[in-house]
C-alpha positions in Angstrom: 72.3 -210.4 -179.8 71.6 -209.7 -175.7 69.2 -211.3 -173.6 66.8 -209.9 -171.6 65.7 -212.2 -168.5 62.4 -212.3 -167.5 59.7 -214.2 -165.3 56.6 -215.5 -166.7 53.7 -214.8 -164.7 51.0 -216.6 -165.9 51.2 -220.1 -168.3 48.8 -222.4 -169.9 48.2 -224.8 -172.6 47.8 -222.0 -175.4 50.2 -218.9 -174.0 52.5 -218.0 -171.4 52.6 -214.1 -170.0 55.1 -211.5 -168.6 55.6 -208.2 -167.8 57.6 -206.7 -170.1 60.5 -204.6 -168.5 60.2 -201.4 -171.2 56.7 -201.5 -172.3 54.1 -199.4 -169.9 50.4 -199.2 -170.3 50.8 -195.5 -171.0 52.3 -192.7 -171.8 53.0 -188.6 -171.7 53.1 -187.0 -175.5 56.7 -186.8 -175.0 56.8 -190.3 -174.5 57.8 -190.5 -170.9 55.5 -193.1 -168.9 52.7 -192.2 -166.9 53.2 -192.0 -163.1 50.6 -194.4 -162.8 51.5 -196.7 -165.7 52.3 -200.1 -165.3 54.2 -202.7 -167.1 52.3 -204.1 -170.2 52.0 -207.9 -170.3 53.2 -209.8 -172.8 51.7 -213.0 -174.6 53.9 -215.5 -176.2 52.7 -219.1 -177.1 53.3 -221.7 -174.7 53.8 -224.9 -177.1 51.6 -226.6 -175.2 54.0 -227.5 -172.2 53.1 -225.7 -168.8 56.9 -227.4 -167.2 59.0 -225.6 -165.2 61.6 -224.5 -168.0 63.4 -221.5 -169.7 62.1 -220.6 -172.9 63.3 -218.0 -175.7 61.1 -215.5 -177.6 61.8 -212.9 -179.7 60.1 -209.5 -178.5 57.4 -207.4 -180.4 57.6 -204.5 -178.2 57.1 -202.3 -181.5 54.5 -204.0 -182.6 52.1 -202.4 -179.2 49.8 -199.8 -180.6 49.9 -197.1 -177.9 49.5 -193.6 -178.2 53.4 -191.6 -177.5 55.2 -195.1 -177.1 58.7 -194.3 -177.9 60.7 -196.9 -180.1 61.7 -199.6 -179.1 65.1 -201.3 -180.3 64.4 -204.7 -180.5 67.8 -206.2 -181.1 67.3 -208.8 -178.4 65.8 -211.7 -176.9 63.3 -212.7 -174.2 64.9 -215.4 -171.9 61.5 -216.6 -170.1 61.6 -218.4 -167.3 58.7 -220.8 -166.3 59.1 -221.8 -162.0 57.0 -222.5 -159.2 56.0 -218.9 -158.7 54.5 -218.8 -162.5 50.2 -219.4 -162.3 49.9 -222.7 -164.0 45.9 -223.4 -165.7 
């Protein structure tokens, strides 16, 4: 199974956030993104623990109701990593 690396962006007490690198907030009927469209966040639970650390989720990318999404293989994993640059509340 590959990993995908990511940053989160935002981490609390409940849920930690990312953009996702192949999810967009919308798209054409032929399933190309929007122009315009940006990258749909992503909420995974945080266990509690706002640390700096690397964490490992499984995606749900095909799981996002959006009008014209294409599919999504999922056959990977979410390496997220928590730093200093991640919003802590």
């Amino acid at each position: 199974m590959s990993v995908v690396d990511v940053v989160a962006l935002k981490i609390d007490e409940c849920c930690v956030s990312f953009e996702c690198p192949f999810c967009r907030t919308s798209y054409y009927k032929n399933g190309q993104p929007r122009i315009n469209s940006k990258p749909h966040l992503h909420i995974h639970g945080s266990s509690r623990d706002t640390s700096n650390r690397v964490i490992e989720r499984s995606p749900h990318c095909n799981l996002i109701p959006q009008r014209f999404k294409p599919n999504i293989d999922c056959s990977f994993t979410f390496r997220i990593t928590i730093d200093d640059t991640t919003i802590k509340s």
